[in-house]
C-alpha positions as CSV (number, residue, x, y, z in Angstrom):
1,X,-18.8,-3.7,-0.1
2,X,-17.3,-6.3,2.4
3,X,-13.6,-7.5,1.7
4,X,-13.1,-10.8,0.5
5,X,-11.2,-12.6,3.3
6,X,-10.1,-15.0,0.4
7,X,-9.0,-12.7,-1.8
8,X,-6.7,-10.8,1.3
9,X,-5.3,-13.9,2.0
10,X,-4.3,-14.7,-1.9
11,X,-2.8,-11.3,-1.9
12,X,-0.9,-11.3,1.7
13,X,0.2,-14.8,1.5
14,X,2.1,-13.7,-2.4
15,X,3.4,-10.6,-0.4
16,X,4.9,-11.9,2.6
17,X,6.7,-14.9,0.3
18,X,8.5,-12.0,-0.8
19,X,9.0,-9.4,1.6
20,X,8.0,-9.0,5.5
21,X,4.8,-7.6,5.4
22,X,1.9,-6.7,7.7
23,X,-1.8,-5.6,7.4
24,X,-4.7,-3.9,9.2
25,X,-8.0,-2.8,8.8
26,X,-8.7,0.9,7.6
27,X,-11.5,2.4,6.5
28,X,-13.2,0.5,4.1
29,X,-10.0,-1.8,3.6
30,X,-7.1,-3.3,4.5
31,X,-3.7,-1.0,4.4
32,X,-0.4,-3.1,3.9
33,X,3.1,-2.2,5.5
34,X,6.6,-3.1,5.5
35,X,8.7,-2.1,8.5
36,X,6.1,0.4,9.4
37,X,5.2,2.3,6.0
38,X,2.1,1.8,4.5
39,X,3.0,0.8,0.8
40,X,-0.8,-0.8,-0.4
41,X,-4.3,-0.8,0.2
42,X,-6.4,-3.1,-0.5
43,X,-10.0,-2.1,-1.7
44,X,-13.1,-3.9,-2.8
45,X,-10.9,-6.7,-3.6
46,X,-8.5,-4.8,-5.5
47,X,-4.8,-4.5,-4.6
48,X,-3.0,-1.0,-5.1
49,X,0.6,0.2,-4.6
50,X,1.4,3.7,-3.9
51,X,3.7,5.7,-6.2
52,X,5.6,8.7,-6.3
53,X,6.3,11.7,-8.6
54,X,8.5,9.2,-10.0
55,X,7.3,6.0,-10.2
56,X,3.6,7.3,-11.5
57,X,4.8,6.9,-14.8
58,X,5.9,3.3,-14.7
59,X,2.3,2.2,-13.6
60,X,0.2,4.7,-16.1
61,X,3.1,2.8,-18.7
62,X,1.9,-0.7,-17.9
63,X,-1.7,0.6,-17.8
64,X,-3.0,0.5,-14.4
65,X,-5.5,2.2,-13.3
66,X,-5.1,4.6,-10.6
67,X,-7.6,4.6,-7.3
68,X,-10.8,6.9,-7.6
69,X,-13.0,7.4,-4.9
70,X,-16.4,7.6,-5.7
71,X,-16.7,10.9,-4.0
72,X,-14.3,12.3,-5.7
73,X,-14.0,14.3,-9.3
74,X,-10.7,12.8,-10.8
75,X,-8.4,13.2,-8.2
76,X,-4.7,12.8,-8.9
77,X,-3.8,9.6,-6.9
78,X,-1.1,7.7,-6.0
79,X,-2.5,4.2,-5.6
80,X,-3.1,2.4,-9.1
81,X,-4.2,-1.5,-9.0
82,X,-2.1,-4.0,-9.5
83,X,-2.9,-6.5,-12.0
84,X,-4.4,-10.3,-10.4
85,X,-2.0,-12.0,-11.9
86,X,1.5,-10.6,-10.6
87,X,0.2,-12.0,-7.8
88,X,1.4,-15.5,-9.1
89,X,4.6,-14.0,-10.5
90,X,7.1,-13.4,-7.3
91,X,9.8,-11.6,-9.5
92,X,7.5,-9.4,-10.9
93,X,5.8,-8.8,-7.5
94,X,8.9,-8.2,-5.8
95,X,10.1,-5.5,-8.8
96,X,6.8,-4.2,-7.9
97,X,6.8,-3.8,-4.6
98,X,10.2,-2.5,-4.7
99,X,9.2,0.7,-6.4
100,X,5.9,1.0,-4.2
101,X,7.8,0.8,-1.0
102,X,10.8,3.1,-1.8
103,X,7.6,5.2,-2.8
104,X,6.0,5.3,0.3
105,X,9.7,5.8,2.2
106,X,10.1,9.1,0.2
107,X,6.9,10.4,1.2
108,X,7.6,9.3,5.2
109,X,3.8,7.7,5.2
110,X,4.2,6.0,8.2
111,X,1.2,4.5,9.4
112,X,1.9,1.9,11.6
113,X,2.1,3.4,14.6
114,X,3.4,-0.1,16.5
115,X,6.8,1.2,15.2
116,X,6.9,4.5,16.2
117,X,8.8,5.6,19.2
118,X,6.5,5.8,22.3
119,X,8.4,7.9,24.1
120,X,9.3,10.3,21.4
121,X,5.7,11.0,20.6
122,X,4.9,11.7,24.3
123,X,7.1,14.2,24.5
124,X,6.2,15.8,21.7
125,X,2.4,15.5,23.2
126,X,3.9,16.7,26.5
127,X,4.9,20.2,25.4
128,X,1.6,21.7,23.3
């Protein structure tokens, strides 16, 4: 299913009137970063955050659905979908985001590799 370049827009523009944040494609989606970490993905439209250990229980509480790929048997994941309309609610959002970024800073997901240290990673490439 194509992304809706309407919907990503919706979703980014309520983000980044919050927080700094940047996107690019993966996959079959668009993943969404702040300083580097991947925090969201966006998928068929939907918008997930990424918990922890942690924070799982705060979205399964406020009954959001967690991220199943269809090739998967129930799968524990750490991406459930944020509801529409938080979108439109910037405190809300922001507590929200909050808890998905400090998620995705405890688990070191970084993704975006336009922050990573160029030099750093050539060296480690430099002595396999």
């Amino acid at each position: 299913m194509p992304l809706n370049s309407h919907y990503v827009k919706q979703a980014m523009d309520a983000m980044i009137s919050v927080a700094p944040v940047t996107c690019r494609r993966i996959f079959n989606g668009i993943g969404i970063y702040h300083l580097g970490v991947q925090f969201a993905i966006i998928l068929q439209d939907k918008l997930y955050f990424r918990a922890n250990e942690d924070s799982r229980c705060l979205f399964e509480a406020n009954q959001m659905e967690a991220f199943q790929p269809r090739c998967a048997d129930k799968i524990e994941s750490y991406f459930f979908q944020l509801p529409d309309e938080v979108l439109s609610k910037p405190d809300e959002l922001k507590y929200w985001m909050r808890i998905s970024v400090e998620a995705a800073h405890q688990g070191e997901f970084l993704d975006d590799e336009s922050n990573i240290d160029l030099t750093i990673r050539h060296n480690r490439q430099a002595s396999l």
